[in-house]
N, C-alpha and C positions, 0 to 999 in steps of 0.2 A: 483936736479930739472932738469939738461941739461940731465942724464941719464934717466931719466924718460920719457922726450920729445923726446928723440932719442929713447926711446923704443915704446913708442907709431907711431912714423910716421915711423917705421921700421914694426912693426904690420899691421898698414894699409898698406906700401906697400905691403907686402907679401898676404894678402888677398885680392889683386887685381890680383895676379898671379896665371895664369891656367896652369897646366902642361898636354901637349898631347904626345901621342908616337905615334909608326907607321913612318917608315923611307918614301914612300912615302908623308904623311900626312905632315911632318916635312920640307921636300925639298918645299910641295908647299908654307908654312908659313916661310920659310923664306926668300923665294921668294918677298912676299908681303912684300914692305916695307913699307905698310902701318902702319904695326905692330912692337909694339913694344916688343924685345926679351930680356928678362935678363936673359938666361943663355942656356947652350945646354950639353945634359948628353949622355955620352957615354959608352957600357960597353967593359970594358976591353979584352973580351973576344971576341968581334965581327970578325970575318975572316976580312981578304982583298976584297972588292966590290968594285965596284966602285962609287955604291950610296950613300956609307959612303965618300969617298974619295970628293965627291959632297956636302956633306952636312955638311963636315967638311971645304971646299973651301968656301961656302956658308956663314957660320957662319964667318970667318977667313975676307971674304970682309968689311964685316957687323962691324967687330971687337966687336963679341959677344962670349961671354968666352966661353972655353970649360971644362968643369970638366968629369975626368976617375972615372969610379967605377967598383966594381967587381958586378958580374952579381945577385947577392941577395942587394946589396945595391940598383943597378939600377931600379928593382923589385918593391921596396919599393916606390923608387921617381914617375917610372911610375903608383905606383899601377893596375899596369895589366903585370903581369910575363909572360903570358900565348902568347900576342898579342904585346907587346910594341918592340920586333925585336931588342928589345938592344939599344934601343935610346930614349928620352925623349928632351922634349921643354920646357921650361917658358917662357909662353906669360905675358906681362903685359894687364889683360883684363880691362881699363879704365874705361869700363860702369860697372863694378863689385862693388857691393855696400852694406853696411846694411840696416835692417830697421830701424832708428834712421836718418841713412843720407839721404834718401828715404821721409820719409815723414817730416823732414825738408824743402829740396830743393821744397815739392808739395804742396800747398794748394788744388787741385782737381787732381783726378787719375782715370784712368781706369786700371787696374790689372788683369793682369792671376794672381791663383795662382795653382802650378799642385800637384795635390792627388797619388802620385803612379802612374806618367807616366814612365814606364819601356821599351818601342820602339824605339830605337834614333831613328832610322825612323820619328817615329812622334814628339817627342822633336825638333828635328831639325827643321823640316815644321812648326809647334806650333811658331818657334823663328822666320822663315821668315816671317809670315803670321804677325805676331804681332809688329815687327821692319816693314815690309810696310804698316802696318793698322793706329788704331787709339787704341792703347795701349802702356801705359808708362813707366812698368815693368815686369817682371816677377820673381814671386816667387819661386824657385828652391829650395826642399829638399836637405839634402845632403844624407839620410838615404832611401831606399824603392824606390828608382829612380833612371833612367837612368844617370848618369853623363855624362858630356860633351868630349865625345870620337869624335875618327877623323871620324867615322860615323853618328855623332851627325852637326858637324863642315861641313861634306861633306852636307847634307840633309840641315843646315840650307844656302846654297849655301854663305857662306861667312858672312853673316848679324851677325851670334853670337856675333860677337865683334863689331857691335853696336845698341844693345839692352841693357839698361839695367837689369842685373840680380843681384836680392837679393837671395843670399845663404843661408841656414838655418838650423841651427841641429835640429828645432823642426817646423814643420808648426801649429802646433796647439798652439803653443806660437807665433809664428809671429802673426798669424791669429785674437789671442786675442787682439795682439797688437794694429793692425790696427783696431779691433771695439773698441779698447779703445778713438782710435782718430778718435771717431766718423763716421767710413767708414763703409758700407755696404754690407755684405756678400752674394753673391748667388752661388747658386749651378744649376747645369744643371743636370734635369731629364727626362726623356720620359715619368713620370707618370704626373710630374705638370701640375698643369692646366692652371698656367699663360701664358701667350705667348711673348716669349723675346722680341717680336716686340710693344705690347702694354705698355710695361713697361714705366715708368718715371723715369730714374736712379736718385738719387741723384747727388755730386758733388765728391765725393769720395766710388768709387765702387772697390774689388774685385770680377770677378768669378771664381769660382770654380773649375777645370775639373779631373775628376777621372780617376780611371785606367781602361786599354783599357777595361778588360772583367768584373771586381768588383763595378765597378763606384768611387763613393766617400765614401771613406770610415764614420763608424758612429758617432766617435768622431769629424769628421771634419763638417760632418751635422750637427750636434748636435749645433755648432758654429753659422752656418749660421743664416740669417736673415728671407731668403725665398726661393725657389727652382722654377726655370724657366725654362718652357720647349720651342724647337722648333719643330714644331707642321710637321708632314710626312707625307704623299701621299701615296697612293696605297701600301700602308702594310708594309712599309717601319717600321722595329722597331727603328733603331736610326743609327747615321752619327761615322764614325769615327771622335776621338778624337780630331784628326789637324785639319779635313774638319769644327769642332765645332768652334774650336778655330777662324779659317777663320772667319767667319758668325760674330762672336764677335769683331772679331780687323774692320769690316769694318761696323759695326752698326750705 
């Protein structure tokens, strides 16, 4: 039974941890000690720098481990061979969460959830905009979506680590979820006729936001409850995705 307990709160801690690479990216988080670090990846292979020398002094103040790997293991950790510069991070992201723990802790919500948002650019702004508005979560695929890269992390100007974000291998099962608990699914279109400002939300809403050029996908409509549009001026066809998101966290 004690193995079992120690595997489960061993579980949940790990799925509280985000791993970022990018050696500047890396210098500025562990900087912040705001954050909490469990671990720092190094690959074996890296030259003499002196950014490494910094980031290894860094970690070393902090007394935050350091583990060597050879440069296809580190690969693996950072999943980004191509950008990660041979260095990887695990952050503890505290506000990282399921949905079970999520609509537990909430009897009412306002909710992103994102359709194939693929722009850190915009993922990022989407996470400041909703961390300063009036939004409780965010829905984050793990699949068909930008992940949370150090250009994700730069864009959201710091706020990512405290927003809460629900992870998901499938949004069309999360999505089910939350109309199972009775929550409210809308989508944003420039064809609907409703107008997001006339609405009467419920007490438990997600919306929707697709990807930049496809929208929402159909299986995810298909879900939804209703489709609400914000209504554009002088020929305007529709707002970038984050600028939407904006409009929604301060409704």
């Amino acid at each position: 039974m004690q193995d079992n307990k120690s595997y489960f709160e061993k579980k949940a801690f790990f799925d509280k941890v985000l791993t970022i690479y990018g050696r500047n990216s890396i210098v500025e988080a562990l900087e912040d000690n705001s954050l909490q670090i469990h671990k720092l990846h190094l690959s074996t292979s890296n030259k003499k720098a002196p950014i490494i020398d910094k980031i290894v002094s860094l970690a070393n103040k902090r007394d935050i481990p350091i583990a060597y790997h050879d440069k296809q293991t580190l690969s693996r950790i950072s999943k980004n061979a191509k950008q990660d510069q041979g260095v990887a991070l695990d952050i503890v992201a505290k506000k990282m969460l399921n949905q079970d723990e999520f609509l537990q802790q909430h009897q009412s919500f306002r909710v992103l959830a994102l359709d194939g948002i693929t722009n850190p650019q915009n993922l990022g702004m989407i996470i400041r905009s909703a961390t300063a508005g009036n939004i409780d979560a965010i829905i984050l695929p793990d699949k068909k979506s930008s992940s949370i890269t150090p250009l994700v992390i730069k864009a959201s100007v710091g706020t990512l680590f405290r927003m809460p974000i629900i992870k998901t291998n499938s949004l069309y099962k999360t999505l089910q979820h939350f109309k199972e608990q009775n929550t409210s699914l809308y989508t944003l279109s420039s064809h609907a006729k409703a107008n997001y400002k006339d609405e009467t939300y419920p007490s438990k809403v997600v919306f929707v936001l697709g990807n930049e050029t496809q929208g929402v996908s159909k299986e995810i409509e298909s879900l939804c409850n209703k489709s609400i549009s914000i209504p554009m001026n002088r020929g305007v066809e529709s707002l970038n995705v984050a600028v939407t998101a904006s409009l929604l966290a301060f409704m």
